[in-house]
PDB file with one MODEL, atoms N, CA, C and O in Angstrom:
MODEL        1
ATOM      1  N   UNK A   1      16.789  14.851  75.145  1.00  0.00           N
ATOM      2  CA  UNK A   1      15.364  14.692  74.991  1.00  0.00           C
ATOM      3  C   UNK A   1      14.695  15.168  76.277  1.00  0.00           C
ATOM      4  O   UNK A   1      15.155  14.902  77.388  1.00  0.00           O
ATOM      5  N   UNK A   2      13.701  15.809  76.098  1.00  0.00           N
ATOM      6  CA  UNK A   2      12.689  16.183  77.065  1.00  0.00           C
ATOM      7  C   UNK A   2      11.511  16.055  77.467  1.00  0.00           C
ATOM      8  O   UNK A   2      10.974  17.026  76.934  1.00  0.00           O
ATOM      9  N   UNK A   3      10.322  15.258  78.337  1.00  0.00           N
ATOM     10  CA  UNK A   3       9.429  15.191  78.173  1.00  0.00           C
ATOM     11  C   UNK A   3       9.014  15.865  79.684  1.00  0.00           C
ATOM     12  O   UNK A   3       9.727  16.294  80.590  1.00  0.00           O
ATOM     13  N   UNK A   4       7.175  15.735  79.504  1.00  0.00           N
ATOM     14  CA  UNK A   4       6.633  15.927  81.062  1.00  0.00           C
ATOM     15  C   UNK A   4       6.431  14.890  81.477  1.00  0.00           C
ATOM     16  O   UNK A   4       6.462  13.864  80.796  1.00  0.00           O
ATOM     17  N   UNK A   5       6.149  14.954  82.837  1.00  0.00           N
ATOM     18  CA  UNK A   5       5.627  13.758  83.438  1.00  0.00           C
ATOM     19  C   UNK A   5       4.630  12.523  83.630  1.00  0.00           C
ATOM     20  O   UNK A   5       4.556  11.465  84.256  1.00  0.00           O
ATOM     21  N   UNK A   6       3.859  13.346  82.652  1.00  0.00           N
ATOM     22  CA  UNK A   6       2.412  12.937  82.474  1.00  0.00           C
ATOM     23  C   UNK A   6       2.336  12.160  81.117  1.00  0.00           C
ATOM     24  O   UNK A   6       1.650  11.169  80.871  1.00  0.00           O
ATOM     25  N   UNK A   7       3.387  12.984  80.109  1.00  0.00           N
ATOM     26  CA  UNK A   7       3.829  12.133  79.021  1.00  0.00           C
ATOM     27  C   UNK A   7       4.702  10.919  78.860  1.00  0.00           C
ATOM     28  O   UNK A   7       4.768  10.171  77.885  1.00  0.00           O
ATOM     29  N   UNK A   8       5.341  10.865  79.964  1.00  0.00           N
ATOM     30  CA  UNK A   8       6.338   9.370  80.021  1.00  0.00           C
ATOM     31  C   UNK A   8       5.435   8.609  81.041  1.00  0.00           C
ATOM     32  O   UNK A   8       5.584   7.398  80.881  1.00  0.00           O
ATOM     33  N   UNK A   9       4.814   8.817  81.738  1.00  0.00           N
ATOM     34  CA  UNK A   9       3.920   8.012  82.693  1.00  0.00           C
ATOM     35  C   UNK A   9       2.914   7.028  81.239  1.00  0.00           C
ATOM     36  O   UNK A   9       2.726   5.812  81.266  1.00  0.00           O
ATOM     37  N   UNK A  10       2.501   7.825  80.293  1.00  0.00           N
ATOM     38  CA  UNK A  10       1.571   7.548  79.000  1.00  0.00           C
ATOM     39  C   UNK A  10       2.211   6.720  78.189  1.00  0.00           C
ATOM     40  O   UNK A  10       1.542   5.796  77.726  1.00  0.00           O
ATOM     41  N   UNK A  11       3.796   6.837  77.768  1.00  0.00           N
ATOM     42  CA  UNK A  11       4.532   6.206  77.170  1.00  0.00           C
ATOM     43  C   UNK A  11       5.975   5.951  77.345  1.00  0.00           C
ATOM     44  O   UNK A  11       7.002   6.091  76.680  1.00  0.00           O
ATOM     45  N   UNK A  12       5.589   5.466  78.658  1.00  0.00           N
ATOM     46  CA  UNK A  12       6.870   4.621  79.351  1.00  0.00           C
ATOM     47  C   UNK A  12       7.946   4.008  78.646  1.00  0.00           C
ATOM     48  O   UNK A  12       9.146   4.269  78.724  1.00  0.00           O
ATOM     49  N   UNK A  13       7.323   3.106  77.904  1.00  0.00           N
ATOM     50  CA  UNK A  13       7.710   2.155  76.981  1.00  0.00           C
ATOM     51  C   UNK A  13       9.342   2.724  76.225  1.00  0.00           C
ATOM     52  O   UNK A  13      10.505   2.320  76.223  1.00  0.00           O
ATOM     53  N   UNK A  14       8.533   3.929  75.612  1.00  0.00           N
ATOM     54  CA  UNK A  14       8.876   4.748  74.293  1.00  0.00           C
ATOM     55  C   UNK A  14      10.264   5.178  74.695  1.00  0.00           C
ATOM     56  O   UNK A  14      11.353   5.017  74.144  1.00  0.00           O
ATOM     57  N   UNK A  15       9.775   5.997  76.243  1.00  0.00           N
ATOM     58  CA  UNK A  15      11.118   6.405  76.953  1.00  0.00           C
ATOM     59  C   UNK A  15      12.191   6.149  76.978  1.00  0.00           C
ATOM     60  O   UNK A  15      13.206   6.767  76.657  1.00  0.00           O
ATOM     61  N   UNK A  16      11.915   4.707  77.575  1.00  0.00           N
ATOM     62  CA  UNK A  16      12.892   3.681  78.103  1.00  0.00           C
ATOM     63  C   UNK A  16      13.730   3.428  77.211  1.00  0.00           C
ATOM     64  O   UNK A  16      14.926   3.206  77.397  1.00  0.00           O
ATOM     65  N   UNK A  17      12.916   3.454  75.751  1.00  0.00           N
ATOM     66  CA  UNK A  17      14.141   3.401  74.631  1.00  0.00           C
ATOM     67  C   UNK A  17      15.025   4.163  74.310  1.00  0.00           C
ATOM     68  O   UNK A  17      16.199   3.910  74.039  1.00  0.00           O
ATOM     69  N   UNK A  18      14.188   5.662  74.342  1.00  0.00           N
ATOM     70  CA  UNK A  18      15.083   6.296  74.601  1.00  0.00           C
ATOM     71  C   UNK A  18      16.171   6.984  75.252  1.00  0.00           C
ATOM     72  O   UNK A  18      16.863   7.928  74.870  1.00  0.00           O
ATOM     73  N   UNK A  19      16.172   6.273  76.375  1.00  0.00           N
ATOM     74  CA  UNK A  19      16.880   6.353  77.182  1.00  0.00           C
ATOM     75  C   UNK A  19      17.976   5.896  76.980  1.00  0.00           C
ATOM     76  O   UNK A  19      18.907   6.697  76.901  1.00  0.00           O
ATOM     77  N   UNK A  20      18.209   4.628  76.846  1.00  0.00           N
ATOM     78  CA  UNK A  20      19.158   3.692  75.972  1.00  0.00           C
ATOM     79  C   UNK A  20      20.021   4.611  75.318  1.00  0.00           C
ATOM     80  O   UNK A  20      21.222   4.640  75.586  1.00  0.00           O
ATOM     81  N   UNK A  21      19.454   5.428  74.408  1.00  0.00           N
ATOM     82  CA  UNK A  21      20.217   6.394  73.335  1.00  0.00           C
ATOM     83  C   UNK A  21      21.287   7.421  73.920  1.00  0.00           C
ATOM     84  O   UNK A  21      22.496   7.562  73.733  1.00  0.00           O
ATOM     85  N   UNK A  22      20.083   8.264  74.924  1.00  0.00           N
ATOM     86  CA  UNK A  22      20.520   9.587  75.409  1.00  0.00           C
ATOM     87  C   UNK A  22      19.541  10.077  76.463  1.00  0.00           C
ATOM     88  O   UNK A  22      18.350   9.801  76.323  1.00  0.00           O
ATOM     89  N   UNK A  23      20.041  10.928  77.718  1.00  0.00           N
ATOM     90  CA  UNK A  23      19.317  11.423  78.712  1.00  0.00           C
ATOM     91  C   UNK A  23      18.134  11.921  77.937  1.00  0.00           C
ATOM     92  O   UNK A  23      17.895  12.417  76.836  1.00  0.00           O
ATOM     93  N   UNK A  24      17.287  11.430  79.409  1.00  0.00           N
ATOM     94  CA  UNK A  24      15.654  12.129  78.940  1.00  0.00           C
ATOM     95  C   UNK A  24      15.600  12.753  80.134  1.00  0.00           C
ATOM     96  O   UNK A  24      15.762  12.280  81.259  1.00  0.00           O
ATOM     97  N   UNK A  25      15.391  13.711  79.840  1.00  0.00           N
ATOM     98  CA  UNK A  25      14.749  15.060  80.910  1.00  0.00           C
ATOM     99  C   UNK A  25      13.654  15.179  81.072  1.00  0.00           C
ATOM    100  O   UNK A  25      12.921  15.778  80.285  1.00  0.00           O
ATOM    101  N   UNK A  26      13.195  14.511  82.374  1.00  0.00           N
ATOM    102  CA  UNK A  26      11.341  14.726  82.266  1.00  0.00           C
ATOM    103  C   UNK A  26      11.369  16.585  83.321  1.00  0.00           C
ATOM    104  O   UNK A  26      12.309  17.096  83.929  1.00  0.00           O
ATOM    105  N   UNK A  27      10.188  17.007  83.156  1.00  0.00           N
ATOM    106  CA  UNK A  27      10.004  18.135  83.819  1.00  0.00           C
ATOM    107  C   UNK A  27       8.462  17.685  84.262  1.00  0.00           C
ATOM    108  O   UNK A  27       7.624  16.842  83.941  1.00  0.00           O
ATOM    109  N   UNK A  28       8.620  18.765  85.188  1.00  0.00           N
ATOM    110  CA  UNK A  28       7.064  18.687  86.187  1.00  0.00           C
ATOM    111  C   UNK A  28       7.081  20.034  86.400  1.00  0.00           C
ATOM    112  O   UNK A  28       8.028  20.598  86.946  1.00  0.00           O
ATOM    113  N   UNK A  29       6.021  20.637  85.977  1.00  0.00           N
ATOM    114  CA  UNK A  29       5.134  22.179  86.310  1.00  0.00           C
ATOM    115  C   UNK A  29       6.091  22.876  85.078  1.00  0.00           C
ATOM    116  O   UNK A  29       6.469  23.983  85.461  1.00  0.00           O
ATOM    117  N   UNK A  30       6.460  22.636  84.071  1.00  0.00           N
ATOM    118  CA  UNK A  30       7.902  23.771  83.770  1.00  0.00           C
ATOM    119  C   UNK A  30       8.836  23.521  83.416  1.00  0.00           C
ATOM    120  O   UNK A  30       9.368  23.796  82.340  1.00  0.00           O
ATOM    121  N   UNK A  31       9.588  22.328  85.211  1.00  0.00           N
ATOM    122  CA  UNK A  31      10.701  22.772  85.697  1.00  0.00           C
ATOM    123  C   UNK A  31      11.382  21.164  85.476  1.00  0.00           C
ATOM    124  O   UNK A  31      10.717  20.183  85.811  1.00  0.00           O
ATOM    125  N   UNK A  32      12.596  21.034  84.953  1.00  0.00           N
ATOM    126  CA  UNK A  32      13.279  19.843  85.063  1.00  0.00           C
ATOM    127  C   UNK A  32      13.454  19.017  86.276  1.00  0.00           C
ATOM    128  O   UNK A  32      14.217  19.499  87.113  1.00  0.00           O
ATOM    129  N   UNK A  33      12.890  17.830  86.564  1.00  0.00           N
ATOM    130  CA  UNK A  33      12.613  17.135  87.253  1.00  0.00           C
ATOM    131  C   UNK A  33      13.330  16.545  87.936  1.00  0.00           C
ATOM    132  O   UNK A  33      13.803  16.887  89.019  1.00  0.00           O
ATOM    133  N   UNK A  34      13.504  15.384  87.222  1.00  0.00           N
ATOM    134  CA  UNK A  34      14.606  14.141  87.144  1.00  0.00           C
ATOM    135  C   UNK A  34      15.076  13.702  85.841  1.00  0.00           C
ATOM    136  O   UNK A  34      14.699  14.447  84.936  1.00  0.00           O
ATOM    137  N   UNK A  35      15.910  12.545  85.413  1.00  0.00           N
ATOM    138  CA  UNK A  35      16.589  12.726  84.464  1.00  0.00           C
ATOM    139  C   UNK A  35      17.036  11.061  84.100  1.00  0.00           C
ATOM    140  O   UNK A  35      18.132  10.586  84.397  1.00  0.00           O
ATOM    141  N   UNK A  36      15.962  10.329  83.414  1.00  0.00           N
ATOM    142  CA  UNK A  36      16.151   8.779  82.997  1.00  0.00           C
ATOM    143  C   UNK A  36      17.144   8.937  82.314  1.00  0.00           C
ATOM    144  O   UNK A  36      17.297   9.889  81.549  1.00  0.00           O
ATOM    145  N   UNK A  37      18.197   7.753  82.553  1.00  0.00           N
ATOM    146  CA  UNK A  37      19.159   7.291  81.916  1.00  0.00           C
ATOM    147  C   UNK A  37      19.271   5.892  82.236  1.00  0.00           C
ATOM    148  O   UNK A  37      18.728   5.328  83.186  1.00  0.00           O
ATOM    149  N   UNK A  38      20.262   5.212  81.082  1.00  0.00           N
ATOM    150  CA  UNK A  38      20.776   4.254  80.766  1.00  0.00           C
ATOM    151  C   UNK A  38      21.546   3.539  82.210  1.00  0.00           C
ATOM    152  O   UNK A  38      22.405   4.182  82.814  1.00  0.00           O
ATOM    153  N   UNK A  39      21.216   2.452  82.563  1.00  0.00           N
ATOM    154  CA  UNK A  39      22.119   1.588  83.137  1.00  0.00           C
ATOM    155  C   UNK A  39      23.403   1.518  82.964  1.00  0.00           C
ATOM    156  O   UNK A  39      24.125   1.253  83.924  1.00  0.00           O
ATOM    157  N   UNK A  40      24.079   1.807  81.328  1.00  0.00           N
ATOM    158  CA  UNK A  40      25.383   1.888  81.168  1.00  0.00           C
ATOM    159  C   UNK A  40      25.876   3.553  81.606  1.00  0.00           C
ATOM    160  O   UNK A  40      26.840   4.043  82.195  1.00  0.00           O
ATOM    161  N   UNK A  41      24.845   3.982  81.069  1.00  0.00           N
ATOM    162  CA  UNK A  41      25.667   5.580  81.649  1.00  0.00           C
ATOM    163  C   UNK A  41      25.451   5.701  82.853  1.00  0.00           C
ATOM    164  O   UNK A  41      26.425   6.252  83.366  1.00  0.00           O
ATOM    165  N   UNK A  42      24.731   5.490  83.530  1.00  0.00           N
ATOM    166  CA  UNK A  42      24.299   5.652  85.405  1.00  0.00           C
ATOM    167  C   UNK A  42      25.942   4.735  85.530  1.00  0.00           C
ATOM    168  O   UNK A  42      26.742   5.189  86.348  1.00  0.00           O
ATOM    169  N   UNK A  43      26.304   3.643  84.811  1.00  0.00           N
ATOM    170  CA  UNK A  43      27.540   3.287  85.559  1.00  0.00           C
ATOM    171  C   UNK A  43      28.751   4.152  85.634  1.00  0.00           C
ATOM    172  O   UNK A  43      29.492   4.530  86.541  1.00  0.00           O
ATOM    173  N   UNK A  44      28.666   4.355  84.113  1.00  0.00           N
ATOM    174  CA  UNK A  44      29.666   5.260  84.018  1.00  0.00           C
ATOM    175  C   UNK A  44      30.225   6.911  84.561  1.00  0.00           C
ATOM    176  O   UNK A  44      31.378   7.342  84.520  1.00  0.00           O
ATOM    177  N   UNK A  45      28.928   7.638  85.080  1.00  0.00           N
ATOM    178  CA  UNK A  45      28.943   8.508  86.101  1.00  0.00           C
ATOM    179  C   UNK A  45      29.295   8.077  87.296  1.00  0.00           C
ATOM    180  O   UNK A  45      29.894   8.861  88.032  1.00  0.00           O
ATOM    181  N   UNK A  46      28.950   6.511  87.825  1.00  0.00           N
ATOM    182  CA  UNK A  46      29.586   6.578  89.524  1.00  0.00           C
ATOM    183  C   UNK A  46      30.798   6.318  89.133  1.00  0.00           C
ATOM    184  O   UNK A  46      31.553   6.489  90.091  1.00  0.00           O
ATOM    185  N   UNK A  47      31.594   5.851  87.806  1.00  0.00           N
ATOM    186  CA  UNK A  47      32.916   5.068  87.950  1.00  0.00           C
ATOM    187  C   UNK A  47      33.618   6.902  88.060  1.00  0.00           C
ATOM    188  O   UNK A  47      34.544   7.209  88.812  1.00  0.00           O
ATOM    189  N   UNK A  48      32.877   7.903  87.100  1.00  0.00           N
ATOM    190  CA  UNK A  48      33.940   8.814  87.173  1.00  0.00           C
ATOM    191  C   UNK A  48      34.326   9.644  88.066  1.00  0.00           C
ATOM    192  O   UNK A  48      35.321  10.368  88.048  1.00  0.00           O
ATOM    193  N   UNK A  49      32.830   9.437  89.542  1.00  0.00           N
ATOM    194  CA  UNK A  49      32.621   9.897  90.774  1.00  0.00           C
ATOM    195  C   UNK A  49      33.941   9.087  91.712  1.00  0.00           C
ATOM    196  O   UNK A  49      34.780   9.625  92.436  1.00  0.00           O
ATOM    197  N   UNK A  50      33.803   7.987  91.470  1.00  0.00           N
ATOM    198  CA  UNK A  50      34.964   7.120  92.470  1.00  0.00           C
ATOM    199  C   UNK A  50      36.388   7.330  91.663  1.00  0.00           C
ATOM    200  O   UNK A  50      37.380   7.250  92.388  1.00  0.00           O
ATOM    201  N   UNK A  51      36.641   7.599  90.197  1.00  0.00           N
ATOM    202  CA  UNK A  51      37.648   7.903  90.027  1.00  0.00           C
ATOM    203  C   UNK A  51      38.273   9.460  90.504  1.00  0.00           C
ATOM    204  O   UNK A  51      39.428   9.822  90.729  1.00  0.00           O
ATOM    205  N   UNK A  52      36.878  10.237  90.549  1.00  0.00           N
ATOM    206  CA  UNK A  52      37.528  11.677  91.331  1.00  0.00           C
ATOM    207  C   UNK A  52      37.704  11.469  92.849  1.00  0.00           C
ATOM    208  O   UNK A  52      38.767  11.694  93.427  1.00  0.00           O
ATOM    209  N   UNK A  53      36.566  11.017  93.464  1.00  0.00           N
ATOM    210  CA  UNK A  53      37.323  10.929  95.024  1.00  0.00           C
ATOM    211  C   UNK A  53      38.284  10.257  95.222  1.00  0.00           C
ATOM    212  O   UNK A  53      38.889  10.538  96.257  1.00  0.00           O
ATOM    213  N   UNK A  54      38.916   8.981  94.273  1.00  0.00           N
ATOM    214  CA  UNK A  54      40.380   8.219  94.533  1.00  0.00           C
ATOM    215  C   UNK A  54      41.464   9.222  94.506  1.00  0.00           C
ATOM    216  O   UNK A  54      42.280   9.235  95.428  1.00  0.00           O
ATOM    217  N   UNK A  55      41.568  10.303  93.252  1.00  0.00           N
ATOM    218  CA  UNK A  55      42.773  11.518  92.932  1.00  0.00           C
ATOM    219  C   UNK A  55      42.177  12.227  93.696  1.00  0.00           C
ATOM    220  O   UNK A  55      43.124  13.008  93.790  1.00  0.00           O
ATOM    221  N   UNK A  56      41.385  12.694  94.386  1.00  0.00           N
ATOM    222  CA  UNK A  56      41.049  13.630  95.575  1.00  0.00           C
ATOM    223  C   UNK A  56      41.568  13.176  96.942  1.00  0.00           C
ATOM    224  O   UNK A  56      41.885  13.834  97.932  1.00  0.00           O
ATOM    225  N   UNK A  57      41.564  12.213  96.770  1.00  0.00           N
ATOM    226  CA  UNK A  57      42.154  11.069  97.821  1.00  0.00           C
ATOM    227  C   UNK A  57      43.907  11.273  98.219  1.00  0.00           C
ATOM    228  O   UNK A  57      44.759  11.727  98.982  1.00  0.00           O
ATOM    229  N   UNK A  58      43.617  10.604  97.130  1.00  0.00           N
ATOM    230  CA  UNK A  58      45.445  10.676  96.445  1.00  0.00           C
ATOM    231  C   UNK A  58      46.193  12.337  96.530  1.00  0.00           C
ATOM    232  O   UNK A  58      47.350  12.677  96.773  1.00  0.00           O
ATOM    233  N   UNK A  59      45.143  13.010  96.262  1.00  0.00           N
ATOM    234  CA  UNK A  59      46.225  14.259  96.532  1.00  0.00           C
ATOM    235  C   UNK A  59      45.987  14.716  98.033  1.00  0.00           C
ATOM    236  O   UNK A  59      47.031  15.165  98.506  1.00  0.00           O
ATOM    237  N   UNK A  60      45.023  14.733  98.837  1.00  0.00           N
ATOM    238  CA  UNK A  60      45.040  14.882  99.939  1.00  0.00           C
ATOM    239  C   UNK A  60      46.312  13.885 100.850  1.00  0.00           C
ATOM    240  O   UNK A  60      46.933  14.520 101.702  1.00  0.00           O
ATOM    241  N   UNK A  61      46.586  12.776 100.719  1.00  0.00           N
ATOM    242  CA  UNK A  61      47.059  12.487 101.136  1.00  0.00           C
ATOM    243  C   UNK A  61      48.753  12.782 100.944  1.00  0.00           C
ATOM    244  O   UNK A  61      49.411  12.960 101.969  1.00  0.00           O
ATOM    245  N   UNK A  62      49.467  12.830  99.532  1.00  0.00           N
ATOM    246  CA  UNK A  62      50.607  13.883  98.865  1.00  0.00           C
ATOM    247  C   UNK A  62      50.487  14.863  99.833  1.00  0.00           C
ATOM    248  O   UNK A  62      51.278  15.018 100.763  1.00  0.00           O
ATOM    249  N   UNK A  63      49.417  15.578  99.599  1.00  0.00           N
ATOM    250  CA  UNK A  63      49.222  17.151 100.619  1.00  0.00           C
ATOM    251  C   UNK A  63      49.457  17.172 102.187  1.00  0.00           C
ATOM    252  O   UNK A  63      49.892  18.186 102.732  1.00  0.00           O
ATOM    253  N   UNK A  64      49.088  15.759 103.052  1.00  0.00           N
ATOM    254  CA  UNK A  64      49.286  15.446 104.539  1.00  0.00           C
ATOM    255  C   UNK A  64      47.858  16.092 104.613  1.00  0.00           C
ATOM    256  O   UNK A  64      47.424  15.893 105.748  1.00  0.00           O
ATOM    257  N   UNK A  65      47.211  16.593 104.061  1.00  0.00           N
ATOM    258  CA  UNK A  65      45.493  16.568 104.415  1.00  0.00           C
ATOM    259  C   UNK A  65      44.384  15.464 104.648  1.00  0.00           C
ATOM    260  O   UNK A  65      43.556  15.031 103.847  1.00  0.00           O
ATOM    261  N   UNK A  66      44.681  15.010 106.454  1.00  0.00           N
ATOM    262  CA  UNK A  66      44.080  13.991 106.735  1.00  0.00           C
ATOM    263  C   UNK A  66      42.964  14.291 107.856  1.00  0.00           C
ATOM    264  O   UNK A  66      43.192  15.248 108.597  1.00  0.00           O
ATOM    265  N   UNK A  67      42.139  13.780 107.989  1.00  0.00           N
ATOM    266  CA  UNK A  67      40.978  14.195 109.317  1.00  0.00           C
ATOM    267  C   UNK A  67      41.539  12.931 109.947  1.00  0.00           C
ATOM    268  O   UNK A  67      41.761  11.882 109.342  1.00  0.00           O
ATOM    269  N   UNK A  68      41.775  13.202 111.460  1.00  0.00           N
ATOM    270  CA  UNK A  68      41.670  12.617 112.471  1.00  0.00           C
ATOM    271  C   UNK A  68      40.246  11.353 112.777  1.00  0.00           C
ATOM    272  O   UNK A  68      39.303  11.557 112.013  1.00  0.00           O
ATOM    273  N   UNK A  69      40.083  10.422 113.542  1.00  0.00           N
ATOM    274  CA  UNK A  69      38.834   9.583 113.777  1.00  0.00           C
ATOM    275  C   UNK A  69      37.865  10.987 114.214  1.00  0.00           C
ATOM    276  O   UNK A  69      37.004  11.185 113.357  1.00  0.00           O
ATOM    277  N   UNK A  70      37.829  11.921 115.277  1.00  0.00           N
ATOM    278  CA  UNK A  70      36.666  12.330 115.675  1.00  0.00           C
ATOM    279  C   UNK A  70      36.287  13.468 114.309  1.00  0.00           C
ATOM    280  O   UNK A  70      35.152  13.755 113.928  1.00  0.00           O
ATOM    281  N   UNK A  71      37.247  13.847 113.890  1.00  0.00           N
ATOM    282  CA  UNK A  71      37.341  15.089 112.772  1.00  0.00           C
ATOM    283  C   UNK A  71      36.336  14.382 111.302  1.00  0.00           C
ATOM    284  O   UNK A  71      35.722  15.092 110.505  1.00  0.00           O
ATOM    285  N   UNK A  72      36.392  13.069 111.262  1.00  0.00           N
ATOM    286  CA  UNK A  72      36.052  12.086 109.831  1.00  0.00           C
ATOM    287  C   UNK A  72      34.564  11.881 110.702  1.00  0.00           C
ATOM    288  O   UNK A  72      33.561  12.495 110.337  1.00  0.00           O
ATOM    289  N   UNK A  73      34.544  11.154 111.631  1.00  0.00           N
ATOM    290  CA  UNK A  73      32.822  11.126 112.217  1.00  0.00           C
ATOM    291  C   UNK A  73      32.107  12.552 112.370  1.00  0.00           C
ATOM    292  O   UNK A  73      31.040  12.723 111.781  1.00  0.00           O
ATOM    293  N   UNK A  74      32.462  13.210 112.865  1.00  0.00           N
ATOM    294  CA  UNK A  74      31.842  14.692 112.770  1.00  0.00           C
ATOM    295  C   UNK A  74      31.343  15.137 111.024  1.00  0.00           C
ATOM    296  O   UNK A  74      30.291  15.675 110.675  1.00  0.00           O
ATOM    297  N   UNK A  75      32.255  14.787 110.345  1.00  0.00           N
ATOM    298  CA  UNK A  75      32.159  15.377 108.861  1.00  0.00           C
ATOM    299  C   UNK A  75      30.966  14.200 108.461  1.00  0.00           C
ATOM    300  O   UNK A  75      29.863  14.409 107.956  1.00  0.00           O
ATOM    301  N   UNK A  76      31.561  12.937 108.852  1.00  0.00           N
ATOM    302  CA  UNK A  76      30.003  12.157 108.263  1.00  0.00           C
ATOM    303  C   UNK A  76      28.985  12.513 108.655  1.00  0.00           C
ATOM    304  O   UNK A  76      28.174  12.813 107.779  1.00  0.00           O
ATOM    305  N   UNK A  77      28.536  12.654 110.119  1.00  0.00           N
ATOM    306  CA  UNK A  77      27.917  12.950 111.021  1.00  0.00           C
ATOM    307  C   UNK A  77      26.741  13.874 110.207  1.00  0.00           C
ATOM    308  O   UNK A  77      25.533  13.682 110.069  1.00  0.00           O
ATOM    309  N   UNK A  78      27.714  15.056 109.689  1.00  0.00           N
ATOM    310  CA  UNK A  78      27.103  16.470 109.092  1.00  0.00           C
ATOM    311  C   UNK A  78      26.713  15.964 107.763  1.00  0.00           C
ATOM    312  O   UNK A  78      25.536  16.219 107.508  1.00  0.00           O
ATOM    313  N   UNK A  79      27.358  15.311 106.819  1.00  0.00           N
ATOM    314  CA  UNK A  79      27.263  14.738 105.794  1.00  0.00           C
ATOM    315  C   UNK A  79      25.539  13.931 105.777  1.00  0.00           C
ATOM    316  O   UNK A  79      24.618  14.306 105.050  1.00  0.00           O
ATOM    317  N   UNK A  80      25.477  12.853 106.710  1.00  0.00           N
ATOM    318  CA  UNK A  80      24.368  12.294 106.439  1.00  0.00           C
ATOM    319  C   UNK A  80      23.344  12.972 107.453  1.00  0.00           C
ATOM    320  O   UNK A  80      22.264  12.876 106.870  1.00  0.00           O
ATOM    321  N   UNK A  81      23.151  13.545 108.555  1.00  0.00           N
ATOM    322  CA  UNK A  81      22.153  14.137 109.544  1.00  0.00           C
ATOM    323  C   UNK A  81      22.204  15.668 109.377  1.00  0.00           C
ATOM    324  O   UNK A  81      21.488  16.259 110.186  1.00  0.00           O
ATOM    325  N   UNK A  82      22.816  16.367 108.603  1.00  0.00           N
ATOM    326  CA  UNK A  82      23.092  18.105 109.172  1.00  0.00           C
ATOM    327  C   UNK A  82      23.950  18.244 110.213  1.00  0.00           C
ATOM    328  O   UNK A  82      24.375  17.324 110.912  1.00  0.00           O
ATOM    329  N   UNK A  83      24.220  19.468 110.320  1.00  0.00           N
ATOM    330  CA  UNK A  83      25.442  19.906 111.100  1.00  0.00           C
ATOM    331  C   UNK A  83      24.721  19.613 112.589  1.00  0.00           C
ATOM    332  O   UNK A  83      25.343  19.245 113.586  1.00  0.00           O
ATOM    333  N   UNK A  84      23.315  19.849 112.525  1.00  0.00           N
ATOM    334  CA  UNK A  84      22.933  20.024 113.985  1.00  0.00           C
ATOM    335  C   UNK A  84      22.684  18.788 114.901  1.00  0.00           C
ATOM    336  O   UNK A  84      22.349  18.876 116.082  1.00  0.00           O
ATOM    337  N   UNK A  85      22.981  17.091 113.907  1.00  0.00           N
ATOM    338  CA  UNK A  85      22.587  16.204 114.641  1.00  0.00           C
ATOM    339  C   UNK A  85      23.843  15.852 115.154  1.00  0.00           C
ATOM    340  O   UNK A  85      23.941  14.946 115.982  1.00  0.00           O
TER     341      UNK A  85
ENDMDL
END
């Protein structure tokens, strides 16, 4: 489902139900926005996010692909500030 922004701001309500069902795609100017979903599916995307970094995990470690302490702070470092902070 797809709406604009101006149309779910109008009928919030309506959304929300449908949301429940299946992603709603709001757009702004055009262009796809953001993307209401369900509490159960928002869960179920982080469970399948933490189930890939666990086997990403898991094979890095099989592999001996480990970052060192300064090698893991540097990567966060870049991760949450940019490379340049």
């Amino acid at each position: 489902m797809k709406t604009t922004a101006t149309v779910l701001k109008n009928n919030l309500g309506e959304y929300l139900q449908a949301a429940s069902r299946e992603p709603v795609t709001i757009t702004r100017q055009g262009k796809a926005y953001a993307v209401l979903l369900s509490v159960e599916e928002y869960e179920r995307l982080l469970e399948l996010e933490d189930a890939w970094w666990a086997r990403r995990a898991a094979e890095a470690e099989a592999g001996g692909e480990f970052l060192g302490p300064e090698a893991s702070l540097a990567f966060m470092r870049d991760r949450l500030h940019g490379p340049e902070a």
